[in-house]
C-alpha positions as CSV (number, residue, x, y, z in Angstrom):
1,X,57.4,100.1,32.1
2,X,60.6,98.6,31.3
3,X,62.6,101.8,32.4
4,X,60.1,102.0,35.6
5,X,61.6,98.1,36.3
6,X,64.7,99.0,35.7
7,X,65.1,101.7,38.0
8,X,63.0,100.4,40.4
9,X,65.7,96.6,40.3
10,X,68.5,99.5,40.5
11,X,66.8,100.8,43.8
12,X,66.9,97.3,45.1
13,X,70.8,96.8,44.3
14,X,71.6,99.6,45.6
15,X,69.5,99.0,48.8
16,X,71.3,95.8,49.2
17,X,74.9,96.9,48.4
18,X,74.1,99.9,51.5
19,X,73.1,97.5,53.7
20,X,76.0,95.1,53.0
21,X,78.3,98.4,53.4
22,X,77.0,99.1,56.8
23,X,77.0,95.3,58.0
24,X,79.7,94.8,57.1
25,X,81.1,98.2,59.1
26,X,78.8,96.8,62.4
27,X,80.7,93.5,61.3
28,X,84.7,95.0,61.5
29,X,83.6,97.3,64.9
30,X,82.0,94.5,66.6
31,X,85.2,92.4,65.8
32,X,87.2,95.3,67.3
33,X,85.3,95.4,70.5
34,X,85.6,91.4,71.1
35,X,88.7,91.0,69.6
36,X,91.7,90.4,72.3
37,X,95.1,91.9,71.7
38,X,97.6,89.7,73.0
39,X,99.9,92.7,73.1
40,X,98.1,94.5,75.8
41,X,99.2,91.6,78.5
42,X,101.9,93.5,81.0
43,X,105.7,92.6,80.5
44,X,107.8,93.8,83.1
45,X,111.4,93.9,82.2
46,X,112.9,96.0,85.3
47,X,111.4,98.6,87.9
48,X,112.5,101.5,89.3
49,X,110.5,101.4,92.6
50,X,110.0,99.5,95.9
51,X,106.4,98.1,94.7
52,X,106.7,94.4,94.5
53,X,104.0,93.1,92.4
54,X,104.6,89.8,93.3
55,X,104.0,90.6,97.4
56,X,101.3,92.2,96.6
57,X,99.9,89.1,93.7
58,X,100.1,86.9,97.1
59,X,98.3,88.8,99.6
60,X,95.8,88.8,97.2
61,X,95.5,84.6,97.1
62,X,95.1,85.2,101.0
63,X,92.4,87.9,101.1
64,X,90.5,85.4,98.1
65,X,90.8,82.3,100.8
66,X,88.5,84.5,103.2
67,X,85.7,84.5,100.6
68,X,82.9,86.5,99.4
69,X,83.6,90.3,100.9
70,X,80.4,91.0,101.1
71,X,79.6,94.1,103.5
72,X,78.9,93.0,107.0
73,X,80.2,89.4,106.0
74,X,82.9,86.9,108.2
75,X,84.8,87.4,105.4
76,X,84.9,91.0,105.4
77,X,86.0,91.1,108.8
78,X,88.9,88.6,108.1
79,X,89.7,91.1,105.0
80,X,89.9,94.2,107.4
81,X,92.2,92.2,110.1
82,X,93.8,91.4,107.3
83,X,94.6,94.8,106.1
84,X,95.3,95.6,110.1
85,X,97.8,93.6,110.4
86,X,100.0,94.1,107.0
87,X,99.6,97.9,108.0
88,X,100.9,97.4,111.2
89,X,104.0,95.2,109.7
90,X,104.6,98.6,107.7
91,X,104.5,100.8,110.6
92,X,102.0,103.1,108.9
93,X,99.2,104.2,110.6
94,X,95.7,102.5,110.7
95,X,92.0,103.7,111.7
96,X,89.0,101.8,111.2
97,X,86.0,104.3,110.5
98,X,82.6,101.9,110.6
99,X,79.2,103.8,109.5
100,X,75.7,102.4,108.9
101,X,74.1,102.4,105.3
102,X,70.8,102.7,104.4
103,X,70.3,100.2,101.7
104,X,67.2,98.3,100.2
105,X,67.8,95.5,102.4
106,X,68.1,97.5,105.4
107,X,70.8,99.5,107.7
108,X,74.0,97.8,106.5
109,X,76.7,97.7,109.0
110,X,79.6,98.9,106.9
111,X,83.8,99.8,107.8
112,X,85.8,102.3,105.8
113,X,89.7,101.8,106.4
114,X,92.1,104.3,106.5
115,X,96.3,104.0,106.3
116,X,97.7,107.5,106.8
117,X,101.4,108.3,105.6
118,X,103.0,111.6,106.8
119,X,103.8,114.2,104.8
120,X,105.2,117.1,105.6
121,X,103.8,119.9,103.2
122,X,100.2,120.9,104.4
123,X,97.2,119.3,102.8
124,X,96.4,115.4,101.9
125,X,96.0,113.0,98.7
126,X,93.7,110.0,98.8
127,X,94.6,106.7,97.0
128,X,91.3,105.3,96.9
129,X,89.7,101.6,96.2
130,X,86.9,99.2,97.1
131,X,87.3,96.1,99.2
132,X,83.9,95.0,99.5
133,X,82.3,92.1,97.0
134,X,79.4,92.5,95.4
135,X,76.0,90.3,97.1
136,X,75.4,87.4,94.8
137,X,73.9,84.7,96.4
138,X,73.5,82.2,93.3
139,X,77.4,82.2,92.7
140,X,80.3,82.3,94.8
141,X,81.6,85.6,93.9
142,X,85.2,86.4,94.9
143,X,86.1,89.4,92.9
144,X,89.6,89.0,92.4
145,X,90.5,91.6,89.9
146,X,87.3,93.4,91.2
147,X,87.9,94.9,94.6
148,X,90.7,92.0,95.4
149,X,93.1,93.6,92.9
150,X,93.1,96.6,94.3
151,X,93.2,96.0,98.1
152,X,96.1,94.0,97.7
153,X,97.5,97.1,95.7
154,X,97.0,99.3,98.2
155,X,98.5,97.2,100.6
156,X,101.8,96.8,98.9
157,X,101.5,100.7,98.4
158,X,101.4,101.6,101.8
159,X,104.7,99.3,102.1
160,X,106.4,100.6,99.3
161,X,105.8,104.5,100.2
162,X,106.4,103.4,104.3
163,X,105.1,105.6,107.3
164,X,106.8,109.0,106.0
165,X,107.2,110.4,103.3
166,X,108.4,114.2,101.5
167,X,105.1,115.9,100.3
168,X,101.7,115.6,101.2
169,X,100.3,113.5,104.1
170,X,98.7,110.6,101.8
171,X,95.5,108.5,103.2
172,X,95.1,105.4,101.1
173,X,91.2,104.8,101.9
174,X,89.9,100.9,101.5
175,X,85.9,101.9,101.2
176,X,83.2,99.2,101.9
177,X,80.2,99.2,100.1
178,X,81.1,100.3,96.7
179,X,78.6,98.0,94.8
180,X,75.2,98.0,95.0
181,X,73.4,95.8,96.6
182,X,70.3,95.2,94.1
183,X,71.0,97.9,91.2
184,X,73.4,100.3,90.8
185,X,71.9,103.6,91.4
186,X,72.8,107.0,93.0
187,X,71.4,105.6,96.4
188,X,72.0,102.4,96.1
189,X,76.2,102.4,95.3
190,X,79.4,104.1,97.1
191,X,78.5,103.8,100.7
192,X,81.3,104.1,101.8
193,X,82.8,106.9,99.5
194,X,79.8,108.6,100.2
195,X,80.1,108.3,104.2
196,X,83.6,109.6,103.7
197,X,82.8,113.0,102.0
198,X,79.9,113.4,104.8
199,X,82.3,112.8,107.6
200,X,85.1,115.4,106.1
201,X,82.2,117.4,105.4
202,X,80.9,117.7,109.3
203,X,84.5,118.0,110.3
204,X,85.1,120.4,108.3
205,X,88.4,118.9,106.8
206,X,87.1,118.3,103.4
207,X,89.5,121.4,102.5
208,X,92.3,120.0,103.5
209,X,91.7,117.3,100.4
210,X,93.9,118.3,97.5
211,X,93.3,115.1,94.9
212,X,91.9,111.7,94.7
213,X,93.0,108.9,92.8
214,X,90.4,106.1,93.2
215,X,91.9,102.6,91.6
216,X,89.6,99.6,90.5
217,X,89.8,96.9,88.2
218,X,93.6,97.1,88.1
219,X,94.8,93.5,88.0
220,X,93.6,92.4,84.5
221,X,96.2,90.5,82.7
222,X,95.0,92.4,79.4
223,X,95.3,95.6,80.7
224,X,93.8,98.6,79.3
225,X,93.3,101.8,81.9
226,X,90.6,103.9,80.4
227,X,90.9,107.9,80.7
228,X,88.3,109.6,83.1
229,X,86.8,112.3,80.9
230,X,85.9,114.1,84.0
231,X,89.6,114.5,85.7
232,X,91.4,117.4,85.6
233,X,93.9,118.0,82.6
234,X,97.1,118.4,85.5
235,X,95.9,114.8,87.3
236,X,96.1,112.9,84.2
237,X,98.7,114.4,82.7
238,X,100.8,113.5,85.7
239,X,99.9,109.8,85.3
240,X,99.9,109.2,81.9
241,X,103.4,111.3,81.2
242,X,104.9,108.8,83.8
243,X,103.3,105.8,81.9
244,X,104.7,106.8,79.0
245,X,108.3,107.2,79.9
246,X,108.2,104.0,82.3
247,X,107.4,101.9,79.6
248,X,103.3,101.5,80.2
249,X,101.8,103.7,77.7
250,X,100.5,100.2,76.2
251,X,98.3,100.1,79.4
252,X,97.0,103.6,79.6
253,X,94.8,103.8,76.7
254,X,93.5,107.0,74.7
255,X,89.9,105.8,75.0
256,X,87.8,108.2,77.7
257,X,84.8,106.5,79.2
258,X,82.9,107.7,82.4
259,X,82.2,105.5,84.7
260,X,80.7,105.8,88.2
261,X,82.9,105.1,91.0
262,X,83.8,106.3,94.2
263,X,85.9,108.9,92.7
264,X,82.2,110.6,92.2
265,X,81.3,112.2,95.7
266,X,84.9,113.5,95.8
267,X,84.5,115.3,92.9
268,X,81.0,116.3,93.4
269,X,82.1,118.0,96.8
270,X,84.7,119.8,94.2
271,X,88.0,118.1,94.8
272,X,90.1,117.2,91.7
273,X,89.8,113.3,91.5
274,X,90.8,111.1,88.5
275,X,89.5,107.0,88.1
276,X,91.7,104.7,87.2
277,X,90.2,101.6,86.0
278,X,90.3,98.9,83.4
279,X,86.5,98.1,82.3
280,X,87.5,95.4,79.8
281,X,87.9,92.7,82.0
282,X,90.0,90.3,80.2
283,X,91.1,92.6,76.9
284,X,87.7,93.1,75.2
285,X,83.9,93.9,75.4
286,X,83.0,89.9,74.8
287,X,85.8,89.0,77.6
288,X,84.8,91.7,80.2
289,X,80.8,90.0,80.3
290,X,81.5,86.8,80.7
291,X,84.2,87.9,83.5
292,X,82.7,90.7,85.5
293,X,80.5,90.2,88.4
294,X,81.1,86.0,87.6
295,X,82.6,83.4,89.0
296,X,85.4,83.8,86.4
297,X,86.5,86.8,88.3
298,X,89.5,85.0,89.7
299,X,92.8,84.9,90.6
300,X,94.0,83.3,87.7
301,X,92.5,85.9,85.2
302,X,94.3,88.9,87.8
303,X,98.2,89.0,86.7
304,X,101.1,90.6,89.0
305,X,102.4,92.6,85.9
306,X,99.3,94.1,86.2
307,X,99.7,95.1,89.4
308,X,103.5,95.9,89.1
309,X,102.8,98.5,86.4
310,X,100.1,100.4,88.3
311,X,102.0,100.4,91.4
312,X,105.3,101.6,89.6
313,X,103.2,104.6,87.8
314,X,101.2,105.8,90.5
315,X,104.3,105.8,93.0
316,X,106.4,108.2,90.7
317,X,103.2,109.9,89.7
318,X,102.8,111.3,93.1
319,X,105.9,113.4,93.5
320,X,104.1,115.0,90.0
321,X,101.1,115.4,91.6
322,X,102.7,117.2,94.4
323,X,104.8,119.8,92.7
324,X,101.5,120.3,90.7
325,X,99.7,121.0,93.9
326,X,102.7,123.1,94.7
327,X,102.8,125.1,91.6
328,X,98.9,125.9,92.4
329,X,99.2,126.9,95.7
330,X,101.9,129.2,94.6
331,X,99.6,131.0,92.1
């Protein structure tokens, strides 16, 4: 009996100790994914390109003053004049491209944007993102880093690249409708990503698509760029190699996740796309859900560094991108 005890005490200790081994494991990875690195904030000493950060940090504090982008909203309409007008400051060309979704509150009124740059080698890249807020009537959602970032990205793009440039013919596409508006689902999410590849599709210019590069999310001041599992070796190769020499490599992390985004109807109509998005809003799992889809989705939580690295990156990245392309079409 005494032995029976014994063994049976032992059992209990060594029970305990397992479970104190493995909490206290759930203990350091939980720590890990809430803990904030300070060192992932965005310094910019110098750049080597005409993105401006800063330009493009204050037309997003005038596309925020419109409010809520909601799809079919006042302020979405002040967003796309918006966008209008800074294109035609540029001198590259503009088309609006408006569609109707079918969405669980009914047909949605809905305008995809498009500012084409000449190229002159045959074929086309699309810089993608989302302008459009997500519908939350309890809050005043403004989506700074979340669809704001990124349009006023795209806007300083356009100005840094200008109306011409050597390679392909570049379309930087502002969608509408990329969130959902109940939950997210494959018919209820990227309307206007979807409309897109429907239109190429009838027009029969889908081919003439050679890459994608959909941005979101880009304007966290604890930036962390997560790797699309589901892009093409070549694609990210050609960002990441020019993060690392320019100095980002901090900000362009290791760590793949998929995520849904309006990279998706691209690639599933077989065009090489790659996301680019940071989806730990504010440096860590704990920061990113008490920031995303909040009213703490604002400017101040949205750095220009932020910006100023993405913009620098993806504008040498495409002249990579392009002699990749080349190299294929050579083959």
């Amino acid at each position: 009996m005494a032995g029976l005890n014994y063994v049976a005490y032992k059992g209990i200790v060594s029970i305990g100790l397992g479970a104190f081994l493995l909490l206290m494991a759930v203990a350091w990875g939980l720590k890990q994914s809430v803990k904030r690195s300070e060192a992932q904030r965005v310094s910019i000493l110098s750049t080597s390109t005409p993105f401006d950060g800063r330009r493009a940090y204050g037309d997003l504090g005038a596309i925020l003053e419109f409010g809520p982008r909601v799809s079919n909203s006042p302020a979405s309409a002040k967003t796309r004049a918006f966008i209008r007008d800074r294109m035609a400051e540029a001198g590259v060309s503009f088309r609006e491209e408006p569609f109707t979704a079918r969405t669980p509150r009914g047909e949605v009124p809905m305008t995809n944007l498009v500012a084409e740059i000449k190229g002159n080698t045959p074929g086309t890249i699309l810089l993608t993102n989302h302008y459009d807020t997500k519908y939350m009537p309890d809050i005043t959602f403004l989506g700074a880093n979340d669809g704001g970032s990124t349009t006023a990205w795209m806007i300083e793009m356009a100005r840094a690249i200008g109306p011409k440039r050597n390679g392909r013919t570049l379309w930087l596409c502002f969608f509408d409708g990329e969130e959902a508006l109940e939950d997210w689902s494959a018919t209820d999410s990227l309307y206007g990503s979807r409309a897109f590849v429907d239109k190429l599709r009838a027009e029969g210019k889908l081919d003439d698509v050679r890459a994608v590069i959909n941005v979101d999310m880009i304007g966290d001041c604890y930036l962390g760029i997560f790797k699309d599992p589901g892009a093409p070796v070549w694609l990210t190769d050609a960002v990441w190699s020019v993060a690392d020499s320019a100095g980002h490599a901090k900000a362009f992390l290791d760590i793949s996740e998929p995520i849904q985004d309006d990279h998706i109807p691209f690639r599933n109509a077989g065009i090489p796309a790659i996301n680019l998005i940071d989806f730990r809003f504010g440096g860590s799992r704990l920061d990113h859900a008490r920031n995303w889809h909040t009213p703490n989705d604002s400017i101040d939580r949205v750095c220009w560094e932020s910006l100023q690295a993405v913009g620098d990156v993806l504008y040498q990245s495409l002249h990579r991108i392009d002699s990749s392309l080349d190299r294929a079409a050579a083959n």
